[in-house]
C-alpha positions in Angstrom: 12.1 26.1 33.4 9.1 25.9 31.2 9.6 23.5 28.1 8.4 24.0 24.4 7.3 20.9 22.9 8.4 22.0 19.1 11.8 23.8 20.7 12.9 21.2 23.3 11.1 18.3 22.3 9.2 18.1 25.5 6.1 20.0 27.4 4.3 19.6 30.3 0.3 20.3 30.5 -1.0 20.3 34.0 -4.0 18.7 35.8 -5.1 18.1 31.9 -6.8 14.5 33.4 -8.6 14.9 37.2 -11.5 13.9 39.1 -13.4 11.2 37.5 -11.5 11.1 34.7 -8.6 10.3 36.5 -10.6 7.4 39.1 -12.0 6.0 35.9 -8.6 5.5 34.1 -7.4 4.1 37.9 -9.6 1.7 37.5 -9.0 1.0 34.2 -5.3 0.0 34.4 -5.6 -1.7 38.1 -6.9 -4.8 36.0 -3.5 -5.3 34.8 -0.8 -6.6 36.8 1.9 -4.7 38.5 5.1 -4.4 35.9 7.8 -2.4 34.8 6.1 -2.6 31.6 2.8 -4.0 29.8 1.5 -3.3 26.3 -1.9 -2.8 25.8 -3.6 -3.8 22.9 -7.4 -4.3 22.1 -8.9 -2.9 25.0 -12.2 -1.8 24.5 -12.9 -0.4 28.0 -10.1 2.8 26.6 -11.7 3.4 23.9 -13.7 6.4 25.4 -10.9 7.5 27.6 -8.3 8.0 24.4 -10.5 8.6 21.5 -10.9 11.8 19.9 -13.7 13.8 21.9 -11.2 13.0 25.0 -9.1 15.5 27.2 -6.1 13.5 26.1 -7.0 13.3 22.4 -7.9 16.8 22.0 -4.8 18.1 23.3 -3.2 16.0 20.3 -5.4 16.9 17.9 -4.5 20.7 19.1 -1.2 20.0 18.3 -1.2 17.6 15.4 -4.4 17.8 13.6 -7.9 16.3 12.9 -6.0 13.0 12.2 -4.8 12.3 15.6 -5.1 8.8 16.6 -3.6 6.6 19.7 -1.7 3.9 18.2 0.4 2.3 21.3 -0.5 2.2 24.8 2.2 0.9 27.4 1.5 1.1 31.0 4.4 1.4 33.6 4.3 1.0 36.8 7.2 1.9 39.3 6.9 0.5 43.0 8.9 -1.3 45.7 7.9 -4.6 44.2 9.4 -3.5 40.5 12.0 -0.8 41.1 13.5 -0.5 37.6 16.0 2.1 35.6 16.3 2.2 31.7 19.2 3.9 30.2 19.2 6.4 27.7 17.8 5.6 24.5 15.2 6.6 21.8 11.7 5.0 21.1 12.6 3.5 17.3 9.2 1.0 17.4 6.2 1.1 16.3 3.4 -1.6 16.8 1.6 -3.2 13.9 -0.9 -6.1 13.7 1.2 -8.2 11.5 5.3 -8.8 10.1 4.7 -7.7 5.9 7.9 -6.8 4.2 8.1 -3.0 3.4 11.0 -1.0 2.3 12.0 1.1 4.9 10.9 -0.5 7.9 13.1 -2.9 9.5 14.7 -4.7 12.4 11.7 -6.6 13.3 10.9 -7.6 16.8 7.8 -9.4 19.2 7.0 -7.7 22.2 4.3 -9.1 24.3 3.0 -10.9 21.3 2.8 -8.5 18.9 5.3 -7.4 16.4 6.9 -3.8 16.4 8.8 -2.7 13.6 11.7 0.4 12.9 9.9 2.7 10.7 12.2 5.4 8.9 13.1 8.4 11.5 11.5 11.2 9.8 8.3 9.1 10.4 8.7 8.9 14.2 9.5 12.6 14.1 6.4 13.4 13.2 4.7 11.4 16.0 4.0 12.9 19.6 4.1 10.4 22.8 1.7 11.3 25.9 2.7 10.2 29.5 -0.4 10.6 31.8 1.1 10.3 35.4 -1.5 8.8 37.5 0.7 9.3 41.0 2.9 12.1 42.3 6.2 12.0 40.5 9.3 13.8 42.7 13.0 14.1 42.0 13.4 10.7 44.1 10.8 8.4 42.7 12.4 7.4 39.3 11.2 10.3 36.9 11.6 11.0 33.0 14.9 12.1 32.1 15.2 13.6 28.5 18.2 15.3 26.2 16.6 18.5 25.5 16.4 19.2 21.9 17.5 15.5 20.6 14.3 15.6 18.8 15.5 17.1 16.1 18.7 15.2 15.8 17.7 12.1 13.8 18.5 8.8 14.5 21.4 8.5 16.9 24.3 6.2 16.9 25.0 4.1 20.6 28.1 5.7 21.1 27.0 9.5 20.0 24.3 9.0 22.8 26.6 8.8 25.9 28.3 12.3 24.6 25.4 13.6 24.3 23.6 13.3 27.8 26.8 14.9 29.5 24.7 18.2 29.2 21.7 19.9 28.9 19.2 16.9 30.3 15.8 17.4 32.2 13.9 16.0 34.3 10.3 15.9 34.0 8.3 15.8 37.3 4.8 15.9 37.6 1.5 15.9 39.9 -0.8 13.3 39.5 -3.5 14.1 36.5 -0.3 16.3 34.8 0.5 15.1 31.4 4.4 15.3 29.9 3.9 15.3 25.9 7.1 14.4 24.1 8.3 13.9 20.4 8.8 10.2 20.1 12.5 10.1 19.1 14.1 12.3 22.1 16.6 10.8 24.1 15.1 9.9 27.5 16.0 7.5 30.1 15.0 6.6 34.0 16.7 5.8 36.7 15.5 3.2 39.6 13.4 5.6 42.3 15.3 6.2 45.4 12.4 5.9 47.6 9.8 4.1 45.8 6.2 5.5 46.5 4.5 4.5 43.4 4.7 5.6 40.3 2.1 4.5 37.7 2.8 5.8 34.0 0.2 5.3 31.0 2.2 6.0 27.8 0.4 6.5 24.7 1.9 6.9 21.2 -0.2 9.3 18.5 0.6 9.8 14.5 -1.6 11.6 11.8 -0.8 8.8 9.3 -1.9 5.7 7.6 1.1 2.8 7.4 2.3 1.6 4.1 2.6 -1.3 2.1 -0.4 -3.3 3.9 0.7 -2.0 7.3 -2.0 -1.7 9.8 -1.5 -0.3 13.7 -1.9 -2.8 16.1 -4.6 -0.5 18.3 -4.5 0.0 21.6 -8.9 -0.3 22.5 -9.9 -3.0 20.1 -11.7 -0.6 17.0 
């Protein structure tokens, strides 16, 4: 089943990072310890590897516009050692440097040290997140489960969300170098891998827009 990233929320782009694009960015993110989860933030050395002129950032700038810009990075990695599931759920945070009070943006949290923030939903709908697999990703090694079309569904209530995944869900596999582009608000989820082989994930977060109010992105490369 091939997916439409404006009708299903979701769209895979093949072998869009290889080579020594992809042994660079290996070597990148092996400086960073082995977790189900780290946020990256001011990290000059991926500044060249997501900016603008970049395979990733063309592709959004393809699809978004000239004002494309990474604005969260969050690296997962999947292995024997951290063999984790996460149930189903919407991405409702964005990261900014620092807490200032504006209307509209709420239920304020610190993650990893810096502060993330709920920004109205039609806001996130107009974000795209990347997923740039850096290892094979099969049926049995904990891959990306999403609700097909929940993209378009605003912002969902806990117990809408379990009626809602009884049907039409996907699961996004991938080769290493494939990149899976989703709209930030779709229900996704993943479950613990069955036999874990690995399964590094960089995640990166775009928008076209400036924050209000004072708000400034937190960055992911440090510029």
């Amino acid at each position: 089943m091939v997916l439409s990233l404006d009708r299903d929320g979701a769209q895979l782009f093949p072998n869009l990072v290889t080579g020594d694009s992809l042994g660079e960015l290996e070597a990148i993110l092996s400086l960073y310890p082995r977790s189900a989860g780290i946020r990256i933030c001011g990290d000059p050395n991926l500044h060249g590897w997501i900016s603008t002129g970049s395979s990733l950032g063309q592709l959004a700038r393809s699809l978004m516009g000239v004002a494309a810009q990474p604005v969260r990075a969050i690296l997962f990695d999947k292995s024997d050692d951290s063999n984790w599931a996460l149930g189903w759920h919407q991405d409702r945070t964005i990261a900014v440097r620092e807490r200032i009070e504006v209307e509209g943006y709420n239920n304020w949290t610190l993650k990893a040290g810096t502060p993330h923030v709920e920004p109205p939903i039609a806001f996130l709908q107009r974000m795209i997140t990347a997923r740039v697999h850096l290892d094979d990703v099969g049926a049995d090694n904990g891959p990306l489960l999403i609700k097909l079309g929940s993209h378009r569904l605003g912002r969902l209530a806990e117990d809408k969300i379990a009626v809602l995944v009884g049907t039409g869900t996907f699961t996004c596999l991938a080769s290493a170098g494939d990149v899976w582009l989703y709209a930030t608000p779709i229900l996704h989820s993943s479950e613990a891998s069955r036999r874990p082989a690995g399964r590094r994930v960089l995640q990166v977060d775009f928008s076209t827009e400036q924050l209000p109010g004072g708000l400034q992105w937190a960055g992911i490369a440090g510029r």
